[in-house]
C-alpha positions in Angstrom: -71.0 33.4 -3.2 -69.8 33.2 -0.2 -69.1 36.0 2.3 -65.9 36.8 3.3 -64.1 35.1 6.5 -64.8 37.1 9.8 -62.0 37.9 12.1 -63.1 36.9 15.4 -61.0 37.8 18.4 -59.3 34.4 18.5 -58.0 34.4 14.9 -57.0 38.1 15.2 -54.8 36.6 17.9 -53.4 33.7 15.9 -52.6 35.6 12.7 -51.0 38.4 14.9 -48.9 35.7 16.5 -48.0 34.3 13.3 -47.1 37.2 11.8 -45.0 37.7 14.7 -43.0 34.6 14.7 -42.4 34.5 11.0 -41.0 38.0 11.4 -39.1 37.1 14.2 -37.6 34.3 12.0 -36.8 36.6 9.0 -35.8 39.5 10.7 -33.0 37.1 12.7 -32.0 35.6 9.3 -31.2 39.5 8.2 -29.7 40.5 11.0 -27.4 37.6 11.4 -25.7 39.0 8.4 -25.7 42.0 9.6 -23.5 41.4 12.9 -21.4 38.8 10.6 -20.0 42.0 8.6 -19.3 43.8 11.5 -17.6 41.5 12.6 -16.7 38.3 10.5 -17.5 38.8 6.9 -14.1 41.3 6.6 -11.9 38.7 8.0 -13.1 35.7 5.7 -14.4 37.3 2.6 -12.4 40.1 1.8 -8.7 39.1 3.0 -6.3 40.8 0.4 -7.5 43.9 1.8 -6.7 46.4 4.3 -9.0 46.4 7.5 -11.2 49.5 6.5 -11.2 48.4 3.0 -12.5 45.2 4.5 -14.6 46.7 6.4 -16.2 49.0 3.9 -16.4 45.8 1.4 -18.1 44.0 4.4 -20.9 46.6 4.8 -20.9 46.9 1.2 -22.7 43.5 0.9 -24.4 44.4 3.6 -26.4 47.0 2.0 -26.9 44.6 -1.6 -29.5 43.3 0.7 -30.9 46.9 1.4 -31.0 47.8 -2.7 -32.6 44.2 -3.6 -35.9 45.2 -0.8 -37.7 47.7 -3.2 -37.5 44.9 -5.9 -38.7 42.5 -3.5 -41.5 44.7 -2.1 -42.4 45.3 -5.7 -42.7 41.6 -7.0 -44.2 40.3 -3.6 -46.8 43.3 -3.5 -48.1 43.1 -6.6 -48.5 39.0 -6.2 -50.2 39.7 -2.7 -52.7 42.5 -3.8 -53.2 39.9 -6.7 -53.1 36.4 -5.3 -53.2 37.1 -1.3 -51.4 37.8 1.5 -50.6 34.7 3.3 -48.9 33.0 0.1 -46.5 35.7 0.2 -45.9 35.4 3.6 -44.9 31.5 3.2 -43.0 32.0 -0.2 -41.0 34.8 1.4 -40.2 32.7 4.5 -38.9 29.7 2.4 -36.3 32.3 0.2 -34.8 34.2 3.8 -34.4 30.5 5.6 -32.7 28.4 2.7 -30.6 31.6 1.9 -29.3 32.0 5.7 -28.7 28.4 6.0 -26.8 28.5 2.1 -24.7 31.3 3.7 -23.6 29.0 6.6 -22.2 26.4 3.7 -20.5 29.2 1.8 -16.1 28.8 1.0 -13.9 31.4 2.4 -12.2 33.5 0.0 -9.0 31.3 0.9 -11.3 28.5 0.1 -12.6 29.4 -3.2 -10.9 33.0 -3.9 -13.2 35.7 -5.7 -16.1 32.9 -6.2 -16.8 33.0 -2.1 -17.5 37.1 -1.9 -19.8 36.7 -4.9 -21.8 33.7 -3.6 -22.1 35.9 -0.8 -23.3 39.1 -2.2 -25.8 37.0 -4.3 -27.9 35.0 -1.1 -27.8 38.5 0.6 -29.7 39.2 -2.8 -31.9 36.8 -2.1 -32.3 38.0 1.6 -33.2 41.0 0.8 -35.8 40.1 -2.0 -37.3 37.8 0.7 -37.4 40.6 3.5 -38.6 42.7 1.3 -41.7 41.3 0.4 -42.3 39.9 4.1 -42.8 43.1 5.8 -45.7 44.2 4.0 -47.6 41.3 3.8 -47.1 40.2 7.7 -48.2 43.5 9.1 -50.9 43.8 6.7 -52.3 40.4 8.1 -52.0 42.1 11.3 -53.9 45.6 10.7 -56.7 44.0 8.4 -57.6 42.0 11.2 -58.2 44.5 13.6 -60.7 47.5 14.2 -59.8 51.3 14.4 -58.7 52.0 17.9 -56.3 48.9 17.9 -54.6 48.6 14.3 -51.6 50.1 16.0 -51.2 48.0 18.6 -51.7 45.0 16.9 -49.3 46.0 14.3 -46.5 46.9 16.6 -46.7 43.4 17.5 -45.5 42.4 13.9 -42.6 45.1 14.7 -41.9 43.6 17.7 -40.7 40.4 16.0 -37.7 43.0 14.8 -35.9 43.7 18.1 -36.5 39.6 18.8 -34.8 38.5 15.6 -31.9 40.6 16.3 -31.9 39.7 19.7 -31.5 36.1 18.6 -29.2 36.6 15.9 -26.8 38.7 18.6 -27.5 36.2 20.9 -26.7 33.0 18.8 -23.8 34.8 17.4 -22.4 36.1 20.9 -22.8 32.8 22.2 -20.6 31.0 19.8 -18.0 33.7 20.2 -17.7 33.1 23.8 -17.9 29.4 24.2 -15.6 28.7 21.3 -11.7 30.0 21.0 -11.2 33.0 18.6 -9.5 29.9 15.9 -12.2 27.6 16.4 -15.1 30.7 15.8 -13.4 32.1 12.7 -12.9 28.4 11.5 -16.3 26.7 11.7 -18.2 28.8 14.5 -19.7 31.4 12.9 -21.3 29.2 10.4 -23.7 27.3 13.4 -26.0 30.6 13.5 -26.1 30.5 10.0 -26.9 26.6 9.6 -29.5 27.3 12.8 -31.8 29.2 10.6 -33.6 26.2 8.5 -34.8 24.8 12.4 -36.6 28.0 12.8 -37.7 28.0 8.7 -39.6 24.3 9.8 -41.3 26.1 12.7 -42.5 29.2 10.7 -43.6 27.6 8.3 -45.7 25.3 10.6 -47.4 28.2 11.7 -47.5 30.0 8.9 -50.0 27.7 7.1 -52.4 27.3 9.7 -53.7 31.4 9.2 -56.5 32.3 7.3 -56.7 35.1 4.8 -57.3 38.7 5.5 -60.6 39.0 5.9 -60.3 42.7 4.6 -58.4 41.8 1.4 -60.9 38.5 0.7 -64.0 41.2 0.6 -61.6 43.5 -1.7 -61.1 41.1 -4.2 -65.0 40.2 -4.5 -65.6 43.7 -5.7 -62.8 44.5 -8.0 -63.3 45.2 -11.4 -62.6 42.6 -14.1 -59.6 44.2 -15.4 -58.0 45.7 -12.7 -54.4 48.0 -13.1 -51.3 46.5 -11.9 -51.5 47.3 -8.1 -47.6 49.1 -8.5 -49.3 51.3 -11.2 -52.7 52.3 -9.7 -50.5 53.2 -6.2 -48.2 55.5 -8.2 -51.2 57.2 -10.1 -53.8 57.3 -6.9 -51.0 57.6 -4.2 -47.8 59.0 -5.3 -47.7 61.7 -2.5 -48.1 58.9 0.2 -45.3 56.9 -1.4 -43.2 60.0 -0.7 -44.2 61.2 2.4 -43.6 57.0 4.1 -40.3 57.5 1.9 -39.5 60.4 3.8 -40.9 59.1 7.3 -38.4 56.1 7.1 -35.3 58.0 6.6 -34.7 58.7 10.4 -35.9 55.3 11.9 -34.0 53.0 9.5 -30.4 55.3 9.5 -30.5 55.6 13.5 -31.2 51.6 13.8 -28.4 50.6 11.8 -26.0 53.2 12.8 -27.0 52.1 16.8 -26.7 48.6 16.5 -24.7 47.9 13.5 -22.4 50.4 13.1 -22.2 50.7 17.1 -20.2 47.1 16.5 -17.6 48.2 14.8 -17.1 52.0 16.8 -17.2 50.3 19.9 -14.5 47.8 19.0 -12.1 49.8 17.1 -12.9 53.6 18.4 -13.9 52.7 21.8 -11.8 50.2 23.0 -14.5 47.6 23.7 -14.5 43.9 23.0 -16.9 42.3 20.4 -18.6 40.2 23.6 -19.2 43.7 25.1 -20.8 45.5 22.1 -23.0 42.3 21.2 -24.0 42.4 24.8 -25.1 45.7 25.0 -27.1 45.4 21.8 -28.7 42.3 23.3 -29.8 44.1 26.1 -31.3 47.3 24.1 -33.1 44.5 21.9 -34.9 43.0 24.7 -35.5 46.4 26.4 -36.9 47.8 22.4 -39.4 44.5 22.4 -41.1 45.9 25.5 -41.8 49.4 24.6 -42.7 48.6 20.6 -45.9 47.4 21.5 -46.5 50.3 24.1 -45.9 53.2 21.6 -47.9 51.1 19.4 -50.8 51.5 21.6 -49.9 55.2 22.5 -50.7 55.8 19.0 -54.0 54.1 19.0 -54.9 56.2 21.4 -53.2 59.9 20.5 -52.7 59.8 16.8 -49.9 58.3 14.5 -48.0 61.2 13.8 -47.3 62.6 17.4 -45.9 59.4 18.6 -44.1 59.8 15.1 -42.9 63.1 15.4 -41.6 62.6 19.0 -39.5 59.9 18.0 -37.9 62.0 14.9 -37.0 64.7 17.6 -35.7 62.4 19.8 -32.9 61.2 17.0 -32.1 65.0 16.8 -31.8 65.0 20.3 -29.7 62.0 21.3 -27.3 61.8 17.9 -24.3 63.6 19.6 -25.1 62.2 23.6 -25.0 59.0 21.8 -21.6 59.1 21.2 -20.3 60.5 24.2 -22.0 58.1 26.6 -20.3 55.2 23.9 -16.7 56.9 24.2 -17.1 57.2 28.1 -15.8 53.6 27.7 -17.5 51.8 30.2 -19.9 49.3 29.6 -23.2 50.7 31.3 -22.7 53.7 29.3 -22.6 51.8 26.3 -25.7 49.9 27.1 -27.4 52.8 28.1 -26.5 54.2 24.5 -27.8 51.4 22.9 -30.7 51.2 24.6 -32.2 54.6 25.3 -31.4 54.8 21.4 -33.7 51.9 20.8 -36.3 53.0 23.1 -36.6 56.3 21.1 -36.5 54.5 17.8 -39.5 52.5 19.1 -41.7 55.7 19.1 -40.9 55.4 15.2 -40.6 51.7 14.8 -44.3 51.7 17.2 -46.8 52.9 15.1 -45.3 52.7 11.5 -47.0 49.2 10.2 -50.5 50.3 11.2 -49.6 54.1 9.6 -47.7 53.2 6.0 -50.9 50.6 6.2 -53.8 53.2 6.3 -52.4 55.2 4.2 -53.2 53.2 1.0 -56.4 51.3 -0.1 -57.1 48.3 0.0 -56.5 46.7 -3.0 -53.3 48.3 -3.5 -52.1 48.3 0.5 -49.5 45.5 -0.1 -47.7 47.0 -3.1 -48.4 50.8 -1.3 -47.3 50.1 2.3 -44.2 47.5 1.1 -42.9 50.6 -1.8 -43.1 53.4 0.8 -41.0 50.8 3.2 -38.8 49.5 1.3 -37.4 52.2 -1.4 -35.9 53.9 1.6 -34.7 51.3 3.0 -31.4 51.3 0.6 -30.7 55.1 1.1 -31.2 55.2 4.9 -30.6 51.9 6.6 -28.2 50.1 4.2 -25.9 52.7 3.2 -26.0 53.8 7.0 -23.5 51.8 7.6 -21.0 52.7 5.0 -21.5 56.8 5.8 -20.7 56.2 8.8 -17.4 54.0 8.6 -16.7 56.7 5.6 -17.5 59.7 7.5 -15.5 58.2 10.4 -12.5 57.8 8.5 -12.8 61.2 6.8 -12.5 62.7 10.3 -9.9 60.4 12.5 -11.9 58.7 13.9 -14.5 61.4 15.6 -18.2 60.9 15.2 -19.8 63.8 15.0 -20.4 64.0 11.4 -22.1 60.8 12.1 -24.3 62.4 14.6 -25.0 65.4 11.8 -25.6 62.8 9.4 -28.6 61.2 11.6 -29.6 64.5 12.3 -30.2 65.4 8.6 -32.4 62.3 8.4 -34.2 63.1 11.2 -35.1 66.5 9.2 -36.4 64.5 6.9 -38.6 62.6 8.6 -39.8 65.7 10.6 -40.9 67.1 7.5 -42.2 63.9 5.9 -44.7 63.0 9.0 -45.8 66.6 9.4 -47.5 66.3 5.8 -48.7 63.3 6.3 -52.4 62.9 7.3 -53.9 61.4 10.9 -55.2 57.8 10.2 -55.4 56.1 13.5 -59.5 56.4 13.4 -59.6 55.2 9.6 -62.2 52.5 8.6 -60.0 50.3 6.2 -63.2 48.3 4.5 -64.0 49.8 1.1 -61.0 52.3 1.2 
């Protein structure tokens, strides 16, 4: 037989920049609907309603996308623990780009009445069964390439692909909002981000296919018993605590990036007094500032240890929830943008070194379906209902955020305590384990 394919540096680079671009490509088609129910979705989907209701109905199908992840990372995982990693990758690409680009055909609910909101909650479905299965699988690609001493960094490179897709998807959509009348946008406009999305499906799928296989997984699979347990079963019997403890590590991270640049959208525009060029701009500007300092917290953590990098950036959400706020309701727009993006910059020390740490946590031959459940079954209690608490809890107050800020504090807790368990891997030899 065979031995398994080597990663030299060159490939290492290739499937790192792969995995890069193909998240960059997924994460913009998820976003995209995210700043579309901020800001549109309300408007055209859910018109017999009043705007909070709206609102709150917008977000609401915002999060469908949050609750189908877990299922996603379950079906994906399991297939690329099984089958491989890089088939996952391009099956999961092909469901987030033809669902984006379905979105941008979709009726209005004056168009096609209740049939338009529920073609819309069912490609956010579809979305979120795509992203969910893509995270796991591209960072893995990422951190079974590399050595000890450099998982992280390389990794955070696959995270970086997350402050690029949304600032794209920002981008795109801010651009169509100011080159095109207010009629004109909420007529036809909005649709051309949408209908942009299978361009960039063509080109990560081009590159997509030209990676080889984890050389770390290839090895696995030539030593793995003839009957082997369902990967989703052997990580809940082996690794339950781990589950948990990335669970728990994700609460903060996911809840203050939705709530900063999400959320911030509709605060800024009907708390603030902003416009909606103003808050896309100021997320746009946090995003590019957030791809920058992913990769260096990344590295930080090669260096220092997962956790401390971790645990700095939990404190730092405990820290800035309530400034967060006031700088936003100073009103101007630097202190907006220097909400957004100091927020982002902290989130990084989170966002940084979490691939390469959910990653070493779990073995080999169960990393996919380990790394993608601890991900993704939080992401529905922290970053997609994020949203909804806190238009709920902003209501329930009139219209003052500090129970938002408590809120985000209480997730930080969580993750405090989550990462504090959790054991050092940074130096961890991933062949065999």
């Amino acid at each position: 037989m065979p031995d398994a394919p080597q990663s030299t540096a060159n490939s290492t680079t290739r499937v790192v920049l792969a995995s890069f671009i193909g998240t960059t490509i997924e994460w913009y088609d998820f976003f995209l609907y995210g700043t579309a129910s901020a800001l549109v979705f309300g408007k055209l989907f859910f018109t017999t309603l009043n705007p909070f209701a709206a609102t709150m109905a917008s977000f609401g199908t915002y999060a469908v996308g949050f609750f189908a992840r877990p299922l996603g990372g379950i079906i994906f995982g399991h297939y690329g623990d099984k089958i491989g990693r890089k088939s996952m990758l391009v099956t999961t690409l092909v469901m987030m780009g033809l669902a984006t680009f379905a979105i941008g055909l979709l009726p209005t609910y004056d168009q096609a009445g209740i049939l338009a909101p529920i073609l819309l909650v069912a490609l956010r479905f579809i979305q979120g069964l795509g992203v969910g299965g893509e995270w796991g699988g591209a960072v893995l690609m990422a951190v079974e390439h590399g050595k000890a001493g450099q998982r992280g960094f390389l990794a955070s490179w696959v995270q970086a692909g997350v402050p690029i897709g949304l600032l794209l998807a920002t981008g795109v959509f801010r651009g169509m909002s100011s080159v095109l009348s207010e009629e004109a946008f909420m007529s036809w406009g909005w649709r051309v981000p949408f209908l942009i999305g299978i361009l960039l499906l063509g080109v990560g799928l081009f590159i997509r296919l030209h990676i080889m296989e984890s050389p770390v997984f290839a090895a696995a699979r030539k030593t793995a018993p003839k009957k082997d347990e369902m990967p989703i079963l052997e990580v809940l019997r082996r690794y339950p605590r781990n589950v948990l403890l990335a669970m728990g590590a994700r609460f903060a991270e996911n809840a203050f990036f939705y709530v900063i640049t999400i959320f911030v959208l509709t605060y800024a525009t009907k708390q603030a007094g902003f416009t909606q060029d103003e808050g896309l701009r100021a997320v746009l500007i946090g995003s590019a500032v957030q791809f920058v300092v992913v990769p260096l917290f990344g590295l930080v953590s090669d260096k220092v240890g997962r956790r401390p990098v971790y645990l700095a950036g939990a404190a730092f959400v405990v820290l800035f929830a309530f400034p967060f706020f006031w700088l936003v309701d100073l009103g101007t727009n630097w202190a907006l943008t220097l909400a957004v993006t100091i927020g982002l910059i902290g989130h990084s020390a989170m966002y940084g070194p979490q691939a390469a740490f959910f990653s070493e946590l779990f073995g080999t031959r169960v990393r996919y379906s380990g790394a993608s459940l601890g991900y993704q079954l939080a992401s529905p209690l922290a970053g997609g209902l994020a949203p909804l608490v806190a238009t709920a809890l902003l209501a329930q107050s009139g219209g003052k955020p500090w129970p938002v800020a408590l809120y985000l504090i209480a997730m930080a807790a969580i993750t405090l305590v989550s990462v504090w368990l959790a054991e050092e891997t940074n130096r961890k030899e991933l062949e065999g384990s």
